[in-house]
N, C-alpha and C positions, 0 to 999 in steps of 0.2 A: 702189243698195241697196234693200232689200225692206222694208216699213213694213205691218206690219197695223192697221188700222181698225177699230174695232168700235163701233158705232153703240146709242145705245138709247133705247128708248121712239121719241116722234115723228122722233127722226131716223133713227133704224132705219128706219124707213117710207119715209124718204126717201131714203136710202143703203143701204138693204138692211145685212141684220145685220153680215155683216164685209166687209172686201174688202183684197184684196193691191195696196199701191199700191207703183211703182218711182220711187225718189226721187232726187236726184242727191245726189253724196258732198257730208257737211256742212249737206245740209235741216235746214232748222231746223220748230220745230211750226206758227210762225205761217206759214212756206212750205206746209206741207201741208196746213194749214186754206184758205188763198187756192186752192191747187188743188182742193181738194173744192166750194168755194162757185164754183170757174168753169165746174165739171163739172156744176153744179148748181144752177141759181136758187129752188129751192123751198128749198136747204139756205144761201145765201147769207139769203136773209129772214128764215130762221128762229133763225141764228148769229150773225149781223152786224146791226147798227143802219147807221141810212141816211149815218151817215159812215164806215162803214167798219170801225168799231170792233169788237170781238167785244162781245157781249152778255155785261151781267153776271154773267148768272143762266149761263152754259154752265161745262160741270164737264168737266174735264179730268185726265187720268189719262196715265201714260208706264210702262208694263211693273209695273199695279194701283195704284203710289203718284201718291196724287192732286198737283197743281200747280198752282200759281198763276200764271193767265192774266195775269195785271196783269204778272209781272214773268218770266213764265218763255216767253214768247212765241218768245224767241229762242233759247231752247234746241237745240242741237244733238241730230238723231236721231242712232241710231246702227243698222248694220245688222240688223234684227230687232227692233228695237223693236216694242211694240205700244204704241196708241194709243185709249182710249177716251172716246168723245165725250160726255157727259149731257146733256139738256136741263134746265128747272127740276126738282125733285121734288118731292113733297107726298103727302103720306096719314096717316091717323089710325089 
């Protein structure tokens, strides 16, 4: 199944703005986060704390409605989903 990514602010940088990944039937989010950080070690340090965990502060989204990394990890995609990644934010 086809899964869009869209990256933003420093992780854009690190994963380029979108990208079409191919995921196998029943990917869940936290499977396609572990495949972008294996594709990627600049996006593994910047996602991921040194056990593994996703970092607090990353902001997640599943086709604009935002979700909760804590409990939604295991979320089944579905074909076509889109996926976007945030890092922290901040501005006045």
């Amino acid at each position: 199944m086809r899964i869009v990514v869209i990256a933003f602010a420093n992780f854009r940088e690190i994963l380029g703005k979108e990208r079409q990944l191919h995921a196998k039937e029943g990917a869940t989010v936290g499977e396609l986060l572990e495949e972008l950080a294996a594709s990627s070690q600049a996006f593994r340090e910047a996602a991921f704390d040194n056990t593994g965990a996703l970092r607090d502060y990353v902001l997640l989204m599943i086709n604009r409605k935002r979700i909760d990394p804590s409990q939604e990890l295991s979320r089944q995609l579905k074909d076509g989903d889109e996926l976007a990644i945030f890092p922290p934010l901040a501005g006045g």
